[in-house]
N, CA and C atoms of all chains as a GROMACS GRO file, in nm:
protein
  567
    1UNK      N    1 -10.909 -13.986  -0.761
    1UNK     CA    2 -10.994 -14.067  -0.675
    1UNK      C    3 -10.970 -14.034  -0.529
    2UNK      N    4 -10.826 -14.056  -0.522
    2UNK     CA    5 -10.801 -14.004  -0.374
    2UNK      C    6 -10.859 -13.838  -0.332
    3UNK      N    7 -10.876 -13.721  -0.405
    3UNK     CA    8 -10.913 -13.604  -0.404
    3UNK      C    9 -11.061 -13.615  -0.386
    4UNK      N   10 -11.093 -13.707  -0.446
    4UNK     CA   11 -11.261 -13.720  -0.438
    4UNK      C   12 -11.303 -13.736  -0.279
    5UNK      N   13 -11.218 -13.881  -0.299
    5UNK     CA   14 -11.255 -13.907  -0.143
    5UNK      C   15 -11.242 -13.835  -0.044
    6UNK      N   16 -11.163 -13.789  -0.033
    6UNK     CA   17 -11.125 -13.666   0.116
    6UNK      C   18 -11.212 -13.564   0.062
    7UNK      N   19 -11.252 -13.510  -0.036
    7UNK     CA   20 -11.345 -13.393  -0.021
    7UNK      C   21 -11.525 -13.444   0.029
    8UNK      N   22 -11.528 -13.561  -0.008
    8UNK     CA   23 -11.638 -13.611   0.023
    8UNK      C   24 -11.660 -13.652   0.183
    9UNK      N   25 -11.523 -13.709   0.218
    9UNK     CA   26 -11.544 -13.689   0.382
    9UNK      C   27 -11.500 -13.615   0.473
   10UNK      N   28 -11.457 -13.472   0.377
   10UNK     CA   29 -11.444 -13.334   0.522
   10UNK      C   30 -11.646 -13.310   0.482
   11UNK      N   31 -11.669 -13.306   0.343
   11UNK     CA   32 -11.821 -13.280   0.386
   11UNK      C   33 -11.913 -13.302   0.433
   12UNK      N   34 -11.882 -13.479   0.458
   12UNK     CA   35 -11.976 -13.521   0.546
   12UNK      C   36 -11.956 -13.475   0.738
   13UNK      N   37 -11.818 -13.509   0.711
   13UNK     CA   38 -11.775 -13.468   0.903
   13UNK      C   39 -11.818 -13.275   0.939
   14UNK      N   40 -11.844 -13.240   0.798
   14UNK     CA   41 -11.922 -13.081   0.889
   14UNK      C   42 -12.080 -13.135   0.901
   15UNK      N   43 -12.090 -13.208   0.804
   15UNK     CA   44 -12.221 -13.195   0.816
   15UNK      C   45 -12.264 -13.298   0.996
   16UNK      N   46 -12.133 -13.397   1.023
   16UNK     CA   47 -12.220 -13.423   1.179
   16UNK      C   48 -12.150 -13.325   1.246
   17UNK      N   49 -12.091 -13.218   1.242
   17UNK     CA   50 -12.067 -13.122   1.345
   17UNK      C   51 -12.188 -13.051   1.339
   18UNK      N   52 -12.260 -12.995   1.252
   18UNK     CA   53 -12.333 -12.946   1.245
   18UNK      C   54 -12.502 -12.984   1.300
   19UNK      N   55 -12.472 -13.141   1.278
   19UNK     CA   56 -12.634 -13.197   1.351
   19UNK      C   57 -12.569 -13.215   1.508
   20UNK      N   58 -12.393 -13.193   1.549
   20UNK     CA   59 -12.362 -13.159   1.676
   20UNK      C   60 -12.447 -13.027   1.725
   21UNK      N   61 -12.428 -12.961   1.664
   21UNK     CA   62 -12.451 -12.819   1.679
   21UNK      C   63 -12.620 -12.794   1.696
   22UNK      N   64 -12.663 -12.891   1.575
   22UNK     CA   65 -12.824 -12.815   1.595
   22UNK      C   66 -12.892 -12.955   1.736
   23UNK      N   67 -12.861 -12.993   1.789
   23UNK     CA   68 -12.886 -13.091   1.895
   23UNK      C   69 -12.857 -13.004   2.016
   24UNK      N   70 -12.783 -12.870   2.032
   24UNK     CA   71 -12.692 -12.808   2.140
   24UNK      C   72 -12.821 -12.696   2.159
   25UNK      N   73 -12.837 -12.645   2.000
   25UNK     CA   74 -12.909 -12.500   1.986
   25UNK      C   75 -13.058 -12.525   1.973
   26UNK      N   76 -13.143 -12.609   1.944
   26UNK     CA   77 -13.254 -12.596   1.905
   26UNK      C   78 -13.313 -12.610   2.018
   27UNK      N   79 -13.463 -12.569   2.010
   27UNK     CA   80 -13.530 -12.520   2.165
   27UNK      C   81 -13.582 -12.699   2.202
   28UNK      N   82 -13.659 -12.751   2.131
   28UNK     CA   83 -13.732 -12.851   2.143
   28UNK      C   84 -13.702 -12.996   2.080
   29UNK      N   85 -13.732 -13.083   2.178
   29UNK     CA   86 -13.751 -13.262   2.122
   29UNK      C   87 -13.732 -13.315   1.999
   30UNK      N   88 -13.885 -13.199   1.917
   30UNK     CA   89 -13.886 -13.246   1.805
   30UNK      C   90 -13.766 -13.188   1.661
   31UNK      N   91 -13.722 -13.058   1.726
   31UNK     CA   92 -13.650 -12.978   1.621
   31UNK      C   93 -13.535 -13.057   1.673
   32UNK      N   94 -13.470 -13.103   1.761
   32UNK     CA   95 -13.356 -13.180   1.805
   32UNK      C   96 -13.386 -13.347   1.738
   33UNK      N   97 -13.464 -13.369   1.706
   33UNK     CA   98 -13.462 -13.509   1.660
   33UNK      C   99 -13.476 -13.519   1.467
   34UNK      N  100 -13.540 -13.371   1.419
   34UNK     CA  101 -13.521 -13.351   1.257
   34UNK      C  102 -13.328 -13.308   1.281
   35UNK      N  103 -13.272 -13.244   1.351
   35UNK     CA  104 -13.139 -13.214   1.320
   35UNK      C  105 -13.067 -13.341   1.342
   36UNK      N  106 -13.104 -13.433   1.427
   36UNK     CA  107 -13.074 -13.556   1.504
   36UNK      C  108 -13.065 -13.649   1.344
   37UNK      N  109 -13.180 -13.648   1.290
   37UNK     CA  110 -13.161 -13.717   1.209
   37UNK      C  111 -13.085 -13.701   1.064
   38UNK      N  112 -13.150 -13.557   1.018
   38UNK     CA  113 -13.103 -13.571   0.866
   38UNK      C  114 -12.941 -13.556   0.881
   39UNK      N  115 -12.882 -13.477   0.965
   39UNK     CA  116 -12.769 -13.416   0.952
   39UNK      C  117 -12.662 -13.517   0.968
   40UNK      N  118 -12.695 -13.596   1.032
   40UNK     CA  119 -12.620 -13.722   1.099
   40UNK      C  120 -12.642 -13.848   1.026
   41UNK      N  121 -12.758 -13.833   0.941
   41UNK     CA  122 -12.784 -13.966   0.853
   41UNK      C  123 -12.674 -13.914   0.698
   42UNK      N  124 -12.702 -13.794   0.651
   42UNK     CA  125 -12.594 -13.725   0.546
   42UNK      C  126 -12.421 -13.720   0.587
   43UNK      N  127 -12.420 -13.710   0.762
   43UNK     CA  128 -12.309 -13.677   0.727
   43UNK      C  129 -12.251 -13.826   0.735
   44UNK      N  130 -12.350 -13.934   0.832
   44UNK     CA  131 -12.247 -14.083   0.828
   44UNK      C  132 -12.220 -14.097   0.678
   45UNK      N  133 -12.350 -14.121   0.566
   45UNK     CA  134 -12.347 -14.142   0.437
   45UNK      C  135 -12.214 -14.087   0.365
   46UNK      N  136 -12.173 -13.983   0.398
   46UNK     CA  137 -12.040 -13.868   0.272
   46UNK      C  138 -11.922 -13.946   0.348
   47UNK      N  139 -11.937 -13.930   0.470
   47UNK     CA  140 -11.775 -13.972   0.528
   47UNK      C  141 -11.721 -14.114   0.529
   48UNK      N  142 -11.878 -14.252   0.546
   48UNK     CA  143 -11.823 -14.391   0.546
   48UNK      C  144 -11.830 -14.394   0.400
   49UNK      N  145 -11.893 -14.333   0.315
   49UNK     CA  146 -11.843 -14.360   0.138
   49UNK      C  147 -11.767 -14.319   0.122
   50UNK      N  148 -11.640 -14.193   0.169
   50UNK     CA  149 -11.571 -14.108   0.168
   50UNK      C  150 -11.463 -14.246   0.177
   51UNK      N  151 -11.440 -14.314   0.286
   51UNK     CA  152 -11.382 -14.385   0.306
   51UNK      C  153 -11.326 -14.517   0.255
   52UNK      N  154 -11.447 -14.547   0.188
   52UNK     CA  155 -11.444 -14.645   0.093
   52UNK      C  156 -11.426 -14.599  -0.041
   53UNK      N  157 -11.442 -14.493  -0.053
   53UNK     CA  158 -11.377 -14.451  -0.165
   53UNK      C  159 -11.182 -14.449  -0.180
   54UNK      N  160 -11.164 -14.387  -0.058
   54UNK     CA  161 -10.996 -14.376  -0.049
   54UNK      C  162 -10.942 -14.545  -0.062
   55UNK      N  163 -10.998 -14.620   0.025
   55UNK     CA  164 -10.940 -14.769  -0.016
   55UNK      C  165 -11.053 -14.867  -0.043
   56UNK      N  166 -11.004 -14.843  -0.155
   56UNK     CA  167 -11.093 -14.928  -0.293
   56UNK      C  168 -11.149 -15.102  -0.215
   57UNK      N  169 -11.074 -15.140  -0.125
   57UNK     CA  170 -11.066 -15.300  -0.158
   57UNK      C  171 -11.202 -15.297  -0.046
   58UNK      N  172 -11.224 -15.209   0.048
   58UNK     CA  173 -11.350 -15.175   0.148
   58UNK      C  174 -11.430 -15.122   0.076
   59UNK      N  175 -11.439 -15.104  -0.018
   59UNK     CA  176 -11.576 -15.030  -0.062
   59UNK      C  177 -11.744 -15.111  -0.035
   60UNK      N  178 -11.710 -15.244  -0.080
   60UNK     CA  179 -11.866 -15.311  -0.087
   60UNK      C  180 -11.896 -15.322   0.124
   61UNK      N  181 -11.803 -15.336   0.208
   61UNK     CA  182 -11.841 -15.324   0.354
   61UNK      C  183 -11.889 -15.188   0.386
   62UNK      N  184 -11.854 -15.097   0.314
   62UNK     CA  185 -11.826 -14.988   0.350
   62UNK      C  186 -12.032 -14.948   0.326
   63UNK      N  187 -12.033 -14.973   0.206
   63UNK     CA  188 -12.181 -14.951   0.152
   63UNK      C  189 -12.295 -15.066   0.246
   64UNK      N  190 -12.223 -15.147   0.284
   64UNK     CA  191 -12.318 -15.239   0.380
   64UNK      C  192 -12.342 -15.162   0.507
   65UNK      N  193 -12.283 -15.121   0.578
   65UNK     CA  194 -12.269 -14.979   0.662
   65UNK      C  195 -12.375 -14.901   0.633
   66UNK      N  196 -12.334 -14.841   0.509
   66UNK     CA  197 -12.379 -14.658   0.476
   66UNK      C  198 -12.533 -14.788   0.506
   67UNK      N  199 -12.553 -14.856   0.393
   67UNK     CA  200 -12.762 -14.902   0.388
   67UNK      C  201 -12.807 -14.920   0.455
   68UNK      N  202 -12.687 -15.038   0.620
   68UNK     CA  203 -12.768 -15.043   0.722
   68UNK      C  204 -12.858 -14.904   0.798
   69UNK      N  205 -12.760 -14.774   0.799
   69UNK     CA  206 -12.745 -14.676   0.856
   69UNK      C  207 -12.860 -14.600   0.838
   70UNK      N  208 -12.868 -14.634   0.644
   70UNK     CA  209 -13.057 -14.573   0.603
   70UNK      C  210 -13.139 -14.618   0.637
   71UNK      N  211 -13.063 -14.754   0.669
   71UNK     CA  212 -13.253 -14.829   0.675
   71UNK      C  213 -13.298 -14.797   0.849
   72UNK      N  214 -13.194 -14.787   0.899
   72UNK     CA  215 -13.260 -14.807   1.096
   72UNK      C  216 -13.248 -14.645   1.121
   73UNK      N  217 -13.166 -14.548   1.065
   73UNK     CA  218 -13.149 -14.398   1.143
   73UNK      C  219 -13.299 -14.362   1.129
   74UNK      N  220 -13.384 -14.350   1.025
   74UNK     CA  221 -13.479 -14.278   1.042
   74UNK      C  222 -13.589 -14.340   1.083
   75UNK      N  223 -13.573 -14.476   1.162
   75UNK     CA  224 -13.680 -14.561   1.234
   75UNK      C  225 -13.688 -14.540   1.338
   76UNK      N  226 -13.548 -14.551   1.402
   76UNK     CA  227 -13.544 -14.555   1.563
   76UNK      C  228 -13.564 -14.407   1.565
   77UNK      N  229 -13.540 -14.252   1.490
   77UNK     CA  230 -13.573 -14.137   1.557
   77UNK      C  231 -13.772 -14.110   1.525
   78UNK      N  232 -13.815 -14.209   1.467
   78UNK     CA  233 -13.918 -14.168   1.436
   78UNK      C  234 -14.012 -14.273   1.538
   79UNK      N  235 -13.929 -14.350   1.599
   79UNK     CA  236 -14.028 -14.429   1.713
   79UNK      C  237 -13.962 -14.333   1.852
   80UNK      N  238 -13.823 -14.282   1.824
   80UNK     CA  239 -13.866 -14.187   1.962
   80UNK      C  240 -13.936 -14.058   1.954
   81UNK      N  241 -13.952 -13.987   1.877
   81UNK     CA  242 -14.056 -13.862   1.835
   81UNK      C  243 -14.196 -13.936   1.897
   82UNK      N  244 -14.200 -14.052   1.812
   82UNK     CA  245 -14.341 -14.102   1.899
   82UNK      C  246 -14.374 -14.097   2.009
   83UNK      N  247 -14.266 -14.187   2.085
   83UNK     CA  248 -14.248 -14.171   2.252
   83UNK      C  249 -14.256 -14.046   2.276
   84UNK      N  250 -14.214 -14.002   2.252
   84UNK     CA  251 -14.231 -13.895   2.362
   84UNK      C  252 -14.344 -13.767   2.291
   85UNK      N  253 -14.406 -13.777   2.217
   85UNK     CA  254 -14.529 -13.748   2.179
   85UNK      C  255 -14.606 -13.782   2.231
   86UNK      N  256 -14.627 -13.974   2.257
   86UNK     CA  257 -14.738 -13.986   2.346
   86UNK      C  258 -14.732 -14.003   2.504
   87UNK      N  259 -14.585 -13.938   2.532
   87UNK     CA  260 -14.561 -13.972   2.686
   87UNK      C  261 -14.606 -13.808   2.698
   88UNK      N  262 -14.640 -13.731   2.637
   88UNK     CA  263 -14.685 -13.580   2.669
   88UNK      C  264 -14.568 -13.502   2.664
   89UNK      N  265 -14.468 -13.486   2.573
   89UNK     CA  266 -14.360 -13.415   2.635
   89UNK      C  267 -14.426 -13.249   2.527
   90UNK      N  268 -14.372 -13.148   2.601
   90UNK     CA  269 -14.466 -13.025   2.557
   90UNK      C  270 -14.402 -13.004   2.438
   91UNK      N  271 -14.486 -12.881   2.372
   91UNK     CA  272 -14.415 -12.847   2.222
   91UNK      C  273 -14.351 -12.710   2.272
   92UNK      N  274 -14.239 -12.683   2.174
   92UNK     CA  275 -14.188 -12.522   2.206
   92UNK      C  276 -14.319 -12.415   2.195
   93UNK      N  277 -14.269 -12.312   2.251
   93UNK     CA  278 -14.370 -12.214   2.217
   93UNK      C  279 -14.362 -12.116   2.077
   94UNK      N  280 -14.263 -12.166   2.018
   94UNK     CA  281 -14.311 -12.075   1.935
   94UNK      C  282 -14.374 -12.176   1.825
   95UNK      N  283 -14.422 -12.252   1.838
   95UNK     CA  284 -14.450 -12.412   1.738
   95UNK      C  285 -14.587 -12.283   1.646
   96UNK      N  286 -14.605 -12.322   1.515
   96UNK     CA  287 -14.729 -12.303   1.463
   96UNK      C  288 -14.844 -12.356   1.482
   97UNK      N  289 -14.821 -12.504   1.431
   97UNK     CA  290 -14.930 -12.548   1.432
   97UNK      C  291 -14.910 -12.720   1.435
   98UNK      N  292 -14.992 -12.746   1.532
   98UNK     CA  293 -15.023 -12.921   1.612
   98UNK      C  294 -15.086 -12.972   1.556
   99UNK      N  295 -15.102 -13.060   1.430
   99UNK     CA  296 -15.187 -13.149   1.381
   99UNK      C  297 -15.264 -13.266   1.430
  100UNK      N  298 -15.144 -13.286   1.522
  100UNK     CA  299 -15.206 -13.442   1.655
  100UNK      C  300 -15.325 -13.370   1.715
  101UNK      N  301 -15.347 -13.265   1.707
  101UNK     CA  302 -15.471 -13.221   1.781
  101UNK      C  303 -15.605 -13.306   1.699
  102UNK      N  304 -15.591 -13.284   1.623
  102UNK     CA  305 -15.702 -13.360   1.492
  102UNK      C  306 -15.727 -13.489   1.580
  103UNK      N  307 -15.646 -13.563   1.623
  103UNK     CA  308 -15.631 -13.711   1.618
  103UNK      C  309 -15.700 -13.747   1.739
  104UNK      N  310 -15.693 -13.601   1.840
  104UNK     CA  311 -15.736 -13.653   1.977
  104UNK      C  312 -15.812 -13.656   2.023
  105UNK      N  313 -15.935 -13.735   2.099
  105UNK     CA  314 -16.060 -13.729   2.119
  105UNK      C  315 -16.097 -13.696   2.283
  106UNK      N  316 -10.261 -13.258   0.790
  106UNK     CA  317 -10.427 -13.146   0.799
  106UNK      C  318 -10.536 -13.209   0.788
  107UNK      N  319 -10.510 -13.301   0.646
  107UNK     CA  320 -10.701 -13.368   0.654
  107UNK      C  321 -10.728 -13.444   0.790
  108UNK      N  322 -10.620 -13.514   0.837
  108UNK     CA  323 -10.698 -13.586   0.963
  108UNK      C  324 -10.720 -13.487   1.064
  109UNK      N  325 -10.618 -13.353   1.091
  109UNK     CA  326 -10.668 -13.252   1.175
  109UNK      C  327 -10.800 -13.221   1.201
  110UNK      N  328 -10.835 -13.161   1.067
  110UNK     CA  329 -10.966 -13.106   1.007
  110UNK      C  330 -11.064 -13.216   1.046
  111UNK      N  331 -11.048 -13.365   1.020
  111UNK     CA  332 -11.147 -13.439   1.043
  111UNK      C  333 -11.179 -13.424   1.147
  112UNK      N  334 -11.097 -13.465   1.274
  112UNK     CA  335 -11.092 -13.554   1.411
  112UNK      C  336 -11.145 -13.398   1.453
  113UNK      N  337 -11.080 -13.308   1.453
  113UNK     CA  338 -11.146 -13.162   1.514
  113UNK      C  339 -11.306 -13.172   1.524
  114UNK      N  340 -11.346 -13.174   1.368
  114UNK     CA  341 -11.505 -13.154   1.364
  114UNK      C  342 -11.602 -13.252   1.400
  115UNK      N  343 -11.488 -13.387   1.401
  115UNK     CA  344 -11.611 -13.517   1.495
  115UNK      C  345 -11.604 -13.535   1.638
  116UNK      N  346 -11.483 -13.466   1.678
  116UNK     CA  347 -11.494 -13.401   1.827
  116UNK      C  348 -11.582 -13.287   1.872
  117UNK      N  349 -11.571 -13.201   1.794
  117UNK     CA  350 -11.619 -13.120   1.810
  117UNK      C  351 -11.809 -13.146   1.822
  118UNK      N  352 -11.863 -13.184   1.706
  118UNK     CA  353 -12.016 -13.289   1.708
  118UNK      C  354 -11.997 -13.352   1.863
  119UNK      N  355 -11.925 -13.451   1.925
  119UNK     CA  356 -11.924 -13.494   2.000
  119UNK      C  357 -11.955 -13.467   2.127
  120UNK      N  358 -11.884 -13.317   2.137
  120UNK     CA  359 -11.855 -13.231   2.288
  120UNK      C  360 -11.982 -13.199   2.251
  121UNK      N  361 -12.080 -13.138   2.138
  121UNK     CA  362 -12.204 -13.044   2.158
  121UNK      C  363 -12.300 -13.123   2.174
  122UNK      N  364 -12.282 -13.272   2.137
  122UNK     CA  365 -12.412 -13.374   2.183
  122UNK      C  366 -12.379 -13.434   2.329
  123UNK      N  367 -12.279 -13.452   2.368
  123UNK     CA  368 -12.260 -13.469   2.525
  123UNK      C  369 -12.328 -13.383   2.632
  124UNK      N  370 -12.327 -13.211   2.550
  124UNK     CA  371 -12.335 -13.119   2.607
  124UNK      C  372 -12.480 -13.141   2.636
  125UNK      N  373 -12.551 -13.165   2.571
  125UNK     CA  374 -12.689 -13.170   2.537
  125UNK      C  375 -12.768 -13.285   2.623
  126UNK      N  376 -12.663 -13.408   2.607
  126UNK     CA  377 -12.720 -13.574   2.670
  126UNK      C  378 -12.684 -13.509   2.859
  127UNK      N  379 -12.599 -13.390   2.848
  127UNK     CA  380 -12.589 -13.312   3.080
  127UNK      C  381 -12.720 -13.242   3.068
  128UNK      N  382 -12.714 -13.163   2.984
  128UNK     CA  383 -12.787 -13.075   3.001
  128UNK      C  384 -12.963 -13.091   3.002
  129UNK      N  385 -13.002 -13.187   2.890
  129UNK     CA  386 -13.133 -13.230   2.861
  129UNK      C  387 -13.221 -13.196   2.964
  130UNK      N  388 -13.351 -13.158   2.917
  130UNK     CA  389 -13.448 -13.086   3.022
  130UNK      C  390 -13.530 -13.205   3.054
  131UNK      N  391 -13.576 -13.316   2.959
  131UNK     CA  392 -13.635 -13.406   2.984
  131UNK      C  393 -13.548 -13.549   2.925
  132UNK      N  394 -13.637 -13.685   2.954
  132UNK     CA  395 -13.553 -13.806   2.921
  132UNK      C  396 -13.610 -13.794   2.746
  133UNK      N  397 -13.672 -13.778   2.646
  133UNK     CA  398 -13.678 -13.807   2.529
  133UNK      C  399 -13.510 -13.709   2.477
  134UNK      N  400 -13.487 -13.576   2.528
  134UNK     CA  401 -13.367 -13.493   2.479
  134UNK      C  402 -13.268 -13.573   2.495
  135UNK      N  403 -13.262 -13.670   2.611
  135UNK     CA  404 -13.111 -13.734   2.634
  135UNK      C  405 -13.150 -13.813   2.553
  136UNK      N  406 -13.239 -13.923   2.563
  136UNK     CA  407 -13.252 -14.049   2.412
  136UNK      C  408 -13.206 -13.963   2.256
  137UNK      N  409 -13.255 -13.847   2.247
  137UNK     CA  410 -13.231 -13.817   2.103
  137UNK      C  411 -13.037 -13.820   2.104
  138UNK      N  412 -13.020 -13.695   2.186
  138UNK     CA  413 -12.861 -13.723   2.208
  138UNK      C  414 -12.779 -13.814   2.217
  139UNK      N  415 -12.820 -13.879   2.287
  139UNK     CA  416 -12.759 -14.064   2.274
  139UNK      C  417 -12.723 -14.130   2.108
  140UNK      N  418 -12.875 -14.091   2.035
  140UNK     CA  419 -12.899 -14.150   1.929
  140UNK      C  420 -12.797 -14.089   1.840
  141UNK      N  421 -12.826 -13.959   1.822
  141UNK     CA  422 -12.709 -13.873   1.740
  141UNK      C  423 -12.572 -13.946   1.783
  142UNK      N  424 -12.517 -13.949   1.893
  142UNK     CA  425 -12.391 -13.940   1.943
  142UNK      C  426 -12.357 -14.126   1.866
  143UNK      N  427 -12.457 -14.185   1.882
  143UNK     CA  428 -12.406 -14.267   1.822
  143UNK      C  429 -12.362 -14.301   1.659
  144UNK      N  430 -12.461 -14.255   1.592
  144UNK     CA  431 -12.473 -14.244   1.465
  144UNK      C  432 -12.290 -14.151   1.447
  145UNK      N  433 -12.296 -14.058   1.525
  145UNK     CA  434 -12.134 -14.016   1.475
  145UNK      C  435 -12.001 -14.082   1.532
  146UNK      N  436 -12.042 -14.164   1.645
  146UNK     CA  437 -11.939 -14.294   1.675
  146UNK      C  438 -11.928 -14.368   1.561
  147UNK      N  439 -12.034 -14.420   1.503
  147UNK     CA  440 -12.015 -14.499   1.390
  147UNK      C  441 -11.960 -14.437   1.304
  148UNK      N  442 -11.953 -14.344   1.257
  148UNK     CA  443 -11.855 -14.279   1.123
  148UNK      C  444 -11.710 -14.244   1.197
  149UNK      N  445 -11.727 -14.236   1.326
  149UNK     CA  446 -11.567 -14.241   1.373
  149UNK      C  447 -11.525 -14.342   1.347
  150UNK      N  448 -11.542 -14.470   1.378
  150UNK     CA  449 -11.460 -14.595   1.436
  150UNK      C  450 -11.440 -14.628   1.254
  151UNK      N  451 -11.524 -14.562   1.145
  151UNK     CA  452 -11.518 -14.644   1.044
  151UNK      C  453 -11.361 -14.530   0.994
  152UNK      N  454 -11.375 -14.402   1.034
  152UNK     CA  455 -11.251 -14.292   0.995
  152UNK      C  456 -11.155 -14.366   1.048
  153UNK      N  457 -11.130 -14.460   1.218
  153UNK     CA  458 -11.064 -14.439   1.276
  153UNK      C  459 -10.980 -14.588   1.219
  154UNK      N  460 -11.027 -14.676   1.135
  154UNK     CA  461 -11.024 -14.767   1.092
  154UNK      C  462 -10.937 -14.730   0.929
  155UNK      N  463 -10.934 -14.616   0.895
  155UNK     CA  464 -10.874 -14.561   0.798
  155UNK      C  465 -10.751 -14.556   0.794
  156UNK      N  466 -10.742 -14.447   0.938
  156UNK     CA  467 -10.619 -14.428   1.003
  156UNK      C  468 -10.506 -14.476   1.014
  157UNK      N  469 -10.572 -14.576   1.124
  157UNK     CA  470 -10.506 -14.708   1.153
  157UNK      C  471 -10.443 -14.809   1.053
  158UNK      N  472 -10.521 -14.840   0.885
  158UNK     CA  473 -10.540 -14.925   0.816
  158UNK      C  474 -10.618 -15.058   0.903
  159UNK      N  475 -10.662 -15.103   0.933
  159UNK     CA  476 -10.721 -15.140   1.029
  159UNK      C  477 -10.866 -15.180   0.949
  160UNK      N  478 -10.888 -15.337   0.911
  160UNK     CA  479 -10.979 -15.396   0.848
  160UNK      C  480 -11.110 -15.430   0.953
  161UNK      N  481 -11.032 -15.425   1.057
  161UNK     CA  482 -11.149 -15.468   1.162
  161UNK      C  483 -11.267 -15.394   1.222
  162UNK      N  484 -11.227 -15.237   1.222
  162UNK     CA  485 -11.296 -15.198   1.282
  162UNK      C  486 -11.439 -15.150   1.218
  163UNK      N  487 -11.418 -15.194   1.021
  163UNK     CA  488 -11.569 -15.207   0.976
  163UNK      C  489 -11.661 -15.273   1.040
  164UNK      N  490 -11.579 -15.424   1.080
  164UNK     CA  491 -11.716 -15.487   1.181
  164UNK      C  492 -11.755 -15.476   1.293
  165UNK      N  493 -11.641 -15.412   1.340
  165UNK     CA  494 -11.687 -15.281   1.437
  165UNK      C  495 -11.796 -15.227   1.473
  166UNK      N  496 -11.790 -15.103   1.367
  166UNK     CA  497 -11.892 -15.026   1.330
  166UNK      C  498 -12.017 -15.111   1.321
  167UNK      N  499 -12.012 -15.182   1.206
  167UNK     CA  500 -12.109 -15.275   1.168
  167UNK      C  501 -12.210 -15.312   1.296
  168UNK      N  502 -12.180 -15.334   1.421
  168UNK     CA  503 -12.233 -15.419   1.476
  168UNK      C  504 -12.217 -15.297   1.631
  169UNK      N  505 -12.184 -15.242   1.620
  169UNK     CA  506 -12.216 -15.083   1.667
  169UNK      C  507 -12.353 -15.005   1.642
  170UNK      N  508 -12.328 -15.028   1.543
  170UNK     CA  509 -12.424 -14.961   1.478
  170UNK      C  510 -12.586 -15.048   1.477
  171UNK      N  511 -12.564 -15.142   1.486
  171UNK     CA  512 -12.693 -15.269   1.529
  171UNK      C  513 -12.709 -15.238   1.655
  172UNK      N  514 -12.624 -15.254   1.784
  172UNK     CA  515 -12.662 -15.250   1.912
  172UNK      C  516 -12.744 -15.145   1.897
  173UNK      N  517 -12.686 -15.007   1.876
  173UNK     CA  518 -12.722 -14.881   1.905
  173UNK      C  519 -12.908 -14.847   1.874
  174UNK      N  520 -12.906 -14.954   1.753
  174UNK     CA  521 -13.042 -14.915   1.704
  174UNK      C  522 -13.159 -14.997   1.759
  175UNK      N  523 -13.072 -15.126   1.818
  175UNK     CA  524 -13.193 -15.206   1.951
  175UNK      C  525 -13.186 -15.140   2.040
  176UNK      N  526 -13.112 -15.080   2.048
  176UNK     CA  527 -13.122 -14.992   2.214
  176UNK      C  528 -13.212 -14.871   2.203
  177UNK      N  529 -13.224 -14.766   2.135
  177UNK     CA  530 -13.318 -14.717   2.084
  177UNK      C  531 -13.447 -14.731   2.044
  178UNK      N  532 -13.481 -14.837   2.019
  178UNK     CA  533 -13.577 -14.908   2.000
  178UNK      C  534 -13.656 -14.965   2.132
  179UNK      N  535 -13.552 -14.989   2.220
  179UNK     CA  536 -13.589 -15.004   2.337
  179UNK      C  537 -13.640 -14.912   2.437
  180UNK      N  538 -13.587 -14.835   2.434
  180UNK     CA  539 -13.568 -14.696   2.555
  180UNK      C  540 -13.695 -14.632   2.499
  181UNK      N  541 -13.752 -14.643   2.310
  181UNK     CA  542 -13.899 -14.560   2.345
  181UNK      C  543 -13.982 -14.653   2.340
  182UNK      N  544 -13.959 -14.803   2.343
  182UNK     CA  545 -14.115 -14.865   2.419
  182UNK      C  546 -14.137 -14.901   2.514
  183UNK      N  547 -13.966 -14.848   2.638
  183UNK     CA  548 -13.986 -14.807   2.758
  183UNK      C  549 -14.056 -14.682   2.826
  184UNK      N  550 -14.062 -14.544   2.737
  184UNK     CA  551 -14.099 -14.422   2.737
  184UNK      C  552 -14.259 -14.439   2.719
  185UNK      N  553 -14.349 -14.521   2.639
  185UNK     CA  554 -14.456 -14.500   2.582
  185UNK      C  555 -14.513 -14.585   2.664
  186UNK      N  556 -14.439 -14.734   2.696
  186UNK     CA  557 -14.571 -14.837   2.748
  186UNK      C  558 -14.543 -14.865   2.892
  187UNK      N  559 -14.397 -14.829   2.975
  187UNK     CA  560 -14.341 -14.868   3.089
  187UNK      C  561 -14.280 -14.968   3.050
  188UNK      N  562 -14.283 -15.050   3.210
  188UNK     CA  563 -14.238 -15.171   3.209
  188UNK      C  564 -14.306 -15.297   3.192
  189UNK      N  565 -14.437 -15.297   3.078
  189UNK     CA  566 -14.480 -15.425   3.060
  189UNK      C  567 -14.455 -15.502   2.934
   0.00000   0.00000   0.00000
């Protein structure tokens, strides 16, 4: 159990070095707010279960945590993508393709 | 080692979203950075609560992790509508 746990939370702690990392490297807003989110929503999830896994008697706080964490991380980055979508902030250049174009009259 | 290994790589996340919340070209890059940086505060204070043995700092987190997401909430319907 104890082996479980620590392997479960070195994997989550790369995984927020890594949404460290893609927040540093990516060109644009929006590619900074998909790394913003998934990487950092996976890695809180592995490391505060990680934790509650090592001491058993935290586990049910521990999961009150991880759910709050699902339910608001991908709200609040998806009302700032908004913002600043409709405050005009530009797209990278190498973007494909703008669907909000459809929307705009 | 495991806490080495830990504290290294949530420092490490840390220094590259700081880097990002100086550097930001516009205000939505620093809001995203903010946001990240918090989301990995919260898995610190809950590691750091490990550490320690330290029962408290779940509610800590807990309520860390609430501010962080009114505040966010705030800052983009400051971005979209101003100040009304």
């Amino acid at each position: 159990m104890e082996i479980l746990g620590m392997a479960l939370t070195i994997f989550g702690v790369i995984f927020l070095c890594l949404g460290g990392l893609g927040i540093l490297r990516l060109p644009d807003v929006y590619n900074r707010l998909q790394a913003g989110t998934k990487c950092t929503t996976l890695g809180a999830f592995c490391t505060i279960i990680g934790v509650g896994i090592m001491e058993p008697q935290w586990f049910w706080k521990t999961l009150l945590i991880v759910s709050f964490i699902f339910l608001t991380n991908p709200i609040s980055n998806h009302v700032i993508g908004r913002a600043s979508k409709n405050s005009g902030v530009p797209l990278c250049d190498k973007t494909v393709i703008d669907k909000t174009k459809d929307f705009e009259k | 080692m495991f806490e080495i290994i830990c504290f290294s790589l949530i420092g490490l996340g840390i220094v590259f979203s700081v880097l990002r919340l100086i550097r930001g070209s516009t205000t939505p890059d620093r809001v995203v950075a903010l946001d990240t940086l918090s989301t990995i505060t919260t898995s610190l204070l809950v590691f750091l609560g490990f550490i320690f043995k330290r029962y408290v700092y779940l509610d800590v987190a807990l309520v860390y992790a609430l501010l962080t997401f009114i505040g966010a909430i705030v800052v983009a319907r400051f971005l979209e509508k101003g100040l009304k």
